[in-house]
C-alpha positions in Angstrom: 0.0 0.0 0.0 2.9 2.2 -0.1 1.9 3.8 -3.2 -1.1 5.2 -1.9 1.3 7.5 0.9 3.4 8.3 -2.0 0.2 9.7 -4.0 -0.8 11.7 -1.0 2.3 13.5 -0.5 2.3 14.3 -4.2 -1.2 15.5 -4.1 -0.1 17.7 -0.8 2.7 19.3 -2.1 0.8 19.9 -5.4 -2.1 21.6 -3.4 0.9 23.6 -1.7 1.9 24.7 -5.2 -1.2 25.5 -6.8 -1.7 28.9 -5.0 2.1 29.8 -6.1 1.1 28.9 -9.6 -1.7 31.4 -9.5 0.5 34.0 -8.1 3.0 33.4 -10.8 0.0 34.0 -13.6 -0.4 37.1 -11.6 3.2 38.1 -12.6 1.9 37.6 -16.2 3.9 34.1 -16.6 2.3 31.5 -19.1 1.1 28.7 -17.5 1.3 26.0 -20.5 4.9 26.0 -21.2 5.9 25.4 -17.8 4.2 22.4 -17.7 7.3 21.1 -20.0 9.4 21.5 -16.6 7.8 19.8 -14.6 8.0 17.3 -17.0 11.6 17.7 -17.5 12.9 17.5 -13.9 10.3 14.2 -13.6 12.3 12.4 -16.2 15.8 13.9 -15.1 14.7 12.7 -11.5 13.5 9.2 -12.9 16.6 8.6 -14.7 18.7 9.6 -11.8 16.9 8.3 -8.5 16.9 11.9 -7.3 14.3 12.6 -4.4 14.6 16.1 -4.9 11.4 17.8 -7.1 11.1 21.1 -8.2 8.1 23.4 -8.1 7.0 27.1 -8.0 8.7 28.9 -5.6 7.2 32.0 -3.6 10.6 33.5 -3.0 11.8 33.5 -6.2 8.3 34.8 -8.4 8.6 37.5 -5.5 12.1 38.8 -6.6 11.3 38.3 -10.0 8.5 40.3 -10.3 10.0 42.8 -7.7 13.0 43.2 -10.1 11.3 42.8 -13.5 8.3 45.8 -14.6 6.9 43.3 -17.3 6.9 39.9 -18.7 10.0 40.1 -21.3 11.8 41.8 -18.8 10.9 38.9 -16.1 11.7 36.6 -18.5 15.3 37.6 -19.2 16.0 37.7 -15.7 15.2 34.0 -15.4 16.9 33.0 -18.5 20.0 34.8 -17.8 19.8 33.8 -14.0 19.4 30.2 -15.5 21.9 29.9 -17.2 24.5 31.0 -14.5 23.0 28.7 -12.5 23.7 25.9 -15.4 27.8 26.5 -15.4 27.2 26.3 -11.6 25.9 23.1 -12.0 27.6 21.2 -15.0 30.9 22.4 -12.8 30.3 21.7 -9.5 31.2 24.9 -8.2 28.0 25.2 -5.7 29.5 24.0 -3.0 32.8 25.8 -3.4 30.9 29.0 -3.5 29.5 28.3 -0.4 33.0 27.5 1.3 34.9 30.7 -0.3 31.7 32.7 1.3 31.0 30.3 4.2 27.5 30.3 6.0 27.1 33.2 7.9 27.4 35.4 5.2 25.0 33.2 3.1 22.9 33.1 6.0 22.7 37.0 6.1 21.6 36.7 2.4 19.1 34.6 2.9 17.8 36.6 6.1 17.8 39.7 3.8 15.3 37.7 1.6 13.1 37.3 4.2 12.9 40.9 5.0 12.0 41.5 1.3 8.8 38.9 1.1 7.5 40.7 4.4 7.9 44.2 3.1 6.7 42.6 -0.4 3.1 41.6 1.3 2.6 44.8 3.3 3.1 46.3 -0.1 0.7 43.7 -2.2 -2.0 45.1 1.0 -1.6 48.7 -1.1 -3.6 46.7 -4.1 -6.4 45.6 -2.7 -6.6 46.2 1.6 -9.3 44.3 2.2 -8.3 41.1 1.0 -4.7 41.8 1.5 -5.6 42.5 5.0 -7.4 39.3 5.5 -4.8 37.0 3.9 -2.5 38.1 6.5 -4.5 38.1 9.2 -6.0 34.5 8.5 -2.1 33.7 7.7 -1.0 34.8 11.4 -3.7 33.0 12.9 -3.5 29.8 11.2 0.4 29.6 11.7 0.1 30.0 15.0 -2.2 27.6 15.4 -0.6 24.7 13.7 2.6 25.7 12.5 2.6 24.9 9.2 3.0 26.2 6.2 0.5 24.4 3.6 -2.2 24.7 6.3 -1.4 28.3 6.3 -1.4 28.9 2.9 -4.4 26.7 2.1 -6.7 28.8 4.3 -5.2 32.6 3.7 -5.9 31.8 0.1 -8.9 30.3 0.3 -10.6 32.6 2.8 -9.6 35.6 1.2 -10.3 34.1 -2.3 -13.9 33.4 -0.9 -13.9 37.0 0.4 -13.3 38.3 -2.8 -15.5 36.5 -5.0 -19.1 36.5 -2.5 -18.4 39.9 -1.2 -16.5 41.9 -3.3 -17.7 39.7 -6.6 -13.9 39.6 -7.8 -13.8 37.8 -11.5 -10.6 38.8 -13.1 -10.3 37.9 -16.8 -6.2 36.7 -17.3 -4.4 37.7 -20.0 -4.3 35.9 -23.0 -0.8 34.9 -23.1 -1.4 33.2 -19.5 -4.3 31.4 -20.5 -3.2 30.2 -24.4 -2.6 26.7 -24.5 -0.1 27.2 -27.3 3.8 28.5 -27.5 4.7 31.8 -28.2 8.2 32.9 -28.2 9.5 36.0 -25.8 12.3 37.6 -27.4 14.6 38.5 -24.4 16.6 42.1 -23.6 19.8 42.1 -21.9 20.7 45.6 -19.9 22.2 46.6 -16.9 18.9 46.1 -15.1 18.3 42.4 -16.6 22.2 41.3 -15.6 21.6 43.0 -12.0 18.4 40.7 -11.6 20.0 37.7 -13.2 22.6 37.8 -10.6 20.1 38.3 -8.0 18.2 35.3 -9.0 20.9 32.9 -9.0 22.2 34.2 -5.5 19.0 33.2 -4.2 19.2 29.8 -5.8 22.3 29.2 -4.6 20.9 29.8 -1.0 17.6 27.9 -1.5 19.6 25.4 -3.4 21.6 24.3 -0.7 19.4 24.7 2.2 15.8 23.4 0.9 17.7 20.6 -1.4 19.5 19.2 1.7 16.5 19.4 4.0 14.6 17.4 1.6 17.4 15.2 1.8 17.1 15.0 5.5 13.6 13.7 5.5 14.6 10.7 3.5 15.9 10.0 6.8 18.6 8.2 4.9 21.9 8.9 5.4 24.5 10.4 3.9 22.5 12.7 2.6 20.8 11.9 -0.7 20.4 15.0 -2.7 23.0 15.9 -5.3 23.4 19.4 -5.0 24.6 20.1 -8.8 22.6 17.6 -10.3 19.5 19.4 -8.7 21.0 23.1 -9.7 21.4 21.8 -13.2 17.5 20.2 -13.6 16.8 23.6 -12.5 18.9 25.9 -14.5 17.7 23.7 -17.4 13.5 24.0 -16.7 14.0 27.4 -16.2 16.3 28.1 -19.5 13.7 26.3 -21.7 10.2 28.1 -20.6 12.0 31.4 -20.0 12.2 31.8 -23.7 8.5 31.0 -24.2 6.9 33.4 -20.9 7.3 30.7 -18.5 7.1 30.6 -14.9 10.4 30.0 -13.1 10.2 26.2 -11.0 12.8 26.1 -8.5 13.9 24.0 -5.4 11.1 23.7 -2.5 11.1 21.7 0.8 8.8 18.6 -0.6 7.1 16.5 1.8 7.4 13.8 -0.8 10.4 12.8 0.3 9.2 11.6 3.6 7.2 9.2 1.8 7.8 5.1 1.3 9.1 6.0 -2.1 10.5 9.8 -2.2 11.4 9.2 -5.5 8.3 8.0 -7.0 6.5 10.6 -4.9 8.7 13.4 -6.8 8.0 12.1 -9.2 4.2 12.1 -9.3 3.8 15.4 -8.0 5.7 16.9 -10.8 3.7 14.7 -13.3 0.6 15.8 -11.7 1.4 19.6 -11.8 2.5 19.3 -15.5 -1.3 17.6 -16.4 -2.8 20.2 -14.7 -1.3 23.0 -16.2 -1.3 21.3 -19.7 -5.1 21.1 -19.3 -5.6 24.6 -18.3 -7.3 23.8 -15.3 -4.6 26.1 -12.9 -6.2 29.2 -15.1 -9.6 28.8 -14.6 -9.1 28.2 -10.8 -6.7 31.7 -11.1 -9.9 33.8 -12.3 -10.8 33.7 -8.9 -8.4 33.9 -7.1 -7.0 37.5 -6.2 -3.0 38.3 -6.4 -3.5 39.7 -2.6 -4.4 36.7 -1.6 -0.8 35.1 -1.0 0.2 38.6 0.8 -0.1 36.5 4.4 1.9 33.4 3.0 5.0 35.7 2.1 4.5 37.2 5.0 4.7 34.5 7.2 7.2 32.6 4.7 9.6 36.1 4.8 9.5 37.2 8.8 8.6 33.5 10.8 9.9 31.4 8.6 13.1 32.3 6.6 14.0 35.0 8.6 14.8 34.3 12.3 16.8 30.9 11.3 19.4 32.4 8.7 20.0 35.4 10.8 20.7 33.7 14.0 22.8 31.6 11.6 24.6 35.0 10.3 24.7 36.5 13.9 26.8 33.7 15.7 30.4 33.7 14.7 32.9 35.7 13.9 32.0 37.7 10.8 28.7 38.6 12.2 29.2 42.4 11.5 29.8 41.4 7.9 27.2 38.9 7.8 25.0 41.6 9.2 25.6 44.4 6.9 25.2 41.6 3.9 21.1 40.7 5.5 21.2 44.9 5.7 21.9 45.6 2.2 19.9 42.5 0.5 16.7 43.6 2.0 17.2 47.9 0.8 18.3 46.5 -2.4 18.9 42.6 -3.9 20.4 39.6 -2.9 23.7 39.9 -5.6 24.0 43.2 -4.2 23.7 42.2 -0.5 26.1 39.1 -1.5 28.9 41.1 -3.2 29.2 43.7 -0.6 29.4 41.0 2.2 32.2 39.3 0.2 34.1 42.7 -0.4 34.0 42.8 3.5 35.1 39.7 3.8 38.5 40.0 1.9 39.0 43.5 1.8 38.6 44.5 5.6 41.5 42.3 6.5 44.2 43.5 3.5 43.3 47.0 5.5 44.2 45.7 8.7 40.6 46.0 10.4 38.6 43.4 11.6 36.0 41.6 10.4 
């Protein structure tokens, strides 16, 4: 009977998805060409035994659509950003860029991040208050109640998407490029502004590469840990690369509960099957009529301040670069990750050349 667990972890983590799949049609992604990644990353991961999935990811649509004003430029940022993360991976070089930073400094990175999702759903509130109101109050009290995240997010955006459609009779018509079940081709711009975001991307995949692809790897329970950290960074790069060029959403590394089932592999594996049905059928657009963008404002919230937050700074705050590590979380959240990232590493190597410390 093991196969029915594994279908029920695949059908939870999808359900965990599905509201960051509407948020990403919100950014003005097409839904039908990501379907090929999901599809891509199951075979990769059937092929190579990997129990590491890949889905949409709130943090990175956020800094996406927080660095990107439309869909081409969105789109460039992920393509470029996916293809540094591909050389990362077909090299190896992830986990030496970790050890030339080290972990406090990523971990003040990472904490900056969070900053940026919080301040990103007090500003999605600005859109619509009511329902942005709601989704973070019915966020707050649901995490504190259970303390977890797909409960949390299941009710913020249910309740507020119920709000909005019986009180407020919200019916939101998508765009046609979301909805088309068909290709169309999204000639990317490169700029200052595009390499900047790029850079940013791929700093935060580095981050949520190495901490949510080893804790999936830690509830295999199996030991040494299971995930390959390039081989995952190269599915990635490689989904993203693909349906960037065609107004696809980005699908990157997520803490699965598939891998605590009897099979982690075949559980991966259907959920990412599933996902890629759904959004080849256009089901995931018809649902996203109906739900507003405001409504994942209490997720990010909770995902940004209680969640991502208090771990990676108390991670950055303990040791002996923690003034570094600090000004690194400082300057991510004011500006971007590659930003906050570079200045920490200037820190790093410059301060002692000068003779100060660190």
């Amino acid at each position: 009977m093991h196969w029915i667990a594994d279908l029920l972890a695949a059908v939870g983590v999808v359900l965990n998805g599905i509201p960051q799949g509407i948020m990403a049609m919100a950014l003005g992604f097409a839904v039908f060409p990501t379907s090929f990644s999901f599809g891509l990353a199951a075979i990769v991961n059937g092929m190579t035994g990997s129990v590491a999935p890949i889905s949409f990811q709130a943090e990175s649509l956020a800094l996406t659509g927080h660095l990107g004003h439309n869909l081409r430029e969105r789109s460039s940022i992920i393509l470029f950003g996916a293809s540094i993360m591909l050389v990362i991976g077909l090299t190896g070089t992830l986990s030496k860029i970790v050890s030339l930073l080290g972990s406090q400094i990523m971990g003040g990175m990472m904490a900056g991040v969070g900053i940026m999702l919080a301040k990103l759903a007090l500003q999605m509130t600005k859109q619509n208050r009511h329902c942005g109101w709601l989704s973070i109050g019915l966020a707050i009290i649901t995490y504190i109640l259970t303390k977890d995240l797909v409960w949390t997010i299941a009710i913020s955006v249910i309740g507020t998407s119920l709000y909005a459609v019986l009180v407020e009779h919200y019916h939101e018509q998508l765009p046609a490029h979301v909805t088309a079940r068909k290709l169309q081709l999204v000639k990317p711009q490169f700029n200052l502004k595009i390499l900047r975001g790029a850079l940013s991307l791929a700093c935060l995949n580095i981050g949520a590469n190495i901490s949510y692809g080893l804790i999936t790897g830690q509830m295999t329970g199996l030991k040494p840990n299971p995930v390959n950290l390039n081989l995952l960074t190269s599915t990635q790069a490689l989904a993203d690369f693909g349906t960037s060029l065609l107004g696809g959403a980005p699908v990157e590394t997520i803490i699965s509960a598939t891998a605590s089932a009897p099979e982690p592999v075949i559980a991966g594996i259907l959920m990412m099957v599933i996902m890629a049905i759904i959004l080849l059928l256009g089901w995931l657009p018809k649902v996203g009529q109906y739900v507003p963008s405001t409504s994942i404002a209490g997720f990010l919230l909770i995902l940004g301040a209680v969640v991502i937050f208090p771990e990676n700074a108390t991670a950055a705050m303990h040791g002996p670069l923690s003034t570094v590590a600090g000004i690194t979380l400082v300057v991510t959240a004011i500006v971007d990750p590659f930003t906050g990232l570079l200045t920490g590493t200037l820190l790093k190597f410059v301060l002692p050349l000068l003779g100060l410390g660190v």
